[in-house]
N, C-alpha and C positions, 0 to 999 in steps of 0.2 A: 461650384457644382460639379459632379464628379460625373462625367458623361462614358459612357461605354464602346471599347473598341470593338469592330465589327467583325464576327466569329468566323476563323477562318474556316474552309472547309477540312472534313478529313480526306485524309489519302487512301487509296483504299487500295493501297499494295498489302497483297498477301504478305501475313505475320510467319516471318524464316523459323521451322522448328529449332527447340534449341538437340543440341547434342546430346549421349547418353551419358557422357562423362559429365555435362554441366549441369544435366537435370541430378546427378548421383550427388554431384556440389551445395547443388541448391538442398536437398533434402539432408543433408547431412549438417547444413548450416542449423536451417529448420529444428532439427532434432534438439543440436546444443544449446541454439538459442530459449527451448520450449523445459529443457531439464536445466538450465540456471533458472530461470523465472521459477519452478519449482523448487528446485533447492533454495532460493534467495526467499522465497514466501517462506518457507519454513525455518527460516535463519530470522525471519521477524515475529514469527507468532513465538520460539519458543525463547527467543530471547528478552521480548515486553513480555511473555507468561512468568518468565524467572523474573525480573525485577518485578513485576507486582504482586507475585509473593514475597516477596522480600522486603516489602511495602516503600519501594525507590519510587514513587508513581510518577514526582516529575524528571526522571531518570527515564523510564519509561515512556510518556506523553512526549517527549524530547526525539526518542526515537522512532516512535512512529511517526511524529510528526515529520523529522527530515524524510522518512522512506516516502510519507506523502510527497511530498517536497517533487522526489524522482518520479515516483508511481501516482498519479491523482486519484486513477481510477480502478487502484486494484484494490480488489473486494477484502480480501485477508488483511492487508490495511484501514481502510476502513473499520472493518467488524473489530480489531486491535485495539483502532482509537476508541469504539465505543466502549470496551473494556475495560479501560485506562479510565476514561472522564466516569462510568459506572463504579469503577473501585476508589477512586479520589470522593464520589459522593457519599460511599457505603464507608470508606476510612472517616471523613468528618463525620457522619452524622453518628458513629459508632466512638467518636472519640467525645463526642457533645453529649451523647448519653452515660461517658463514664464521668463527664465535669458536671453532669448535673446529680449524678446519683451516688457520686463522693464527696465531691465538695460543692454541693447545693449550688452549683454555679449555672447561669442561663446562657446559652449559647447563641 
């Protein structure tokens, strides 16, 4: 049985400001960390956009699937994958309507 340690108190020493040179650090961190996440979102929508016109879709499903992998919770991933698993259903059901309507075939 997993029994619980008893919560220590806080301290309640005033929090030291930081500096102007380490607040100008921290925001500039901020910034490059906030324009790669963009840049790298747009490096997966237009790269799974090009292979699934291309009709690579498990080429595609692949790749978004590792970016999931990194990112679980980014939205642009996500919306990618639905994409992906949408144009795999619209490629079969669009390749089972040309086996039935050429060569009489049931899909």
């Amino acid at each position: 049985m997993y029994t619980h340690e008893p919560v220590k108190p806080c301290s309640h020493e005033p929090v030291k400001p930081c500096s102007h040179e380490t607040m100008k650090k921290a925001l500039f961190i901020l910034f490059l960390l906030g324009n790669t996440c963009l840049i790298f979102n747009q490096s997966i929508i237009e790269d799974a956009t090009a292979l699934v016109k291309a009709e690579r879709l498990g080429e595609a499903e692949d790749l978004v699937n590792r970016y999931l992998l990194k990112a679980p919770l980014n939205i642009d991933a996500i919306m990618m994958k639905g994409n992906v698993v949408l144009s795999e259903y619209l490629y079969e059901a669009r390749l089972k309507g040309y086996l039935h309507r050429y060569f009489h075939i049931e899909g």
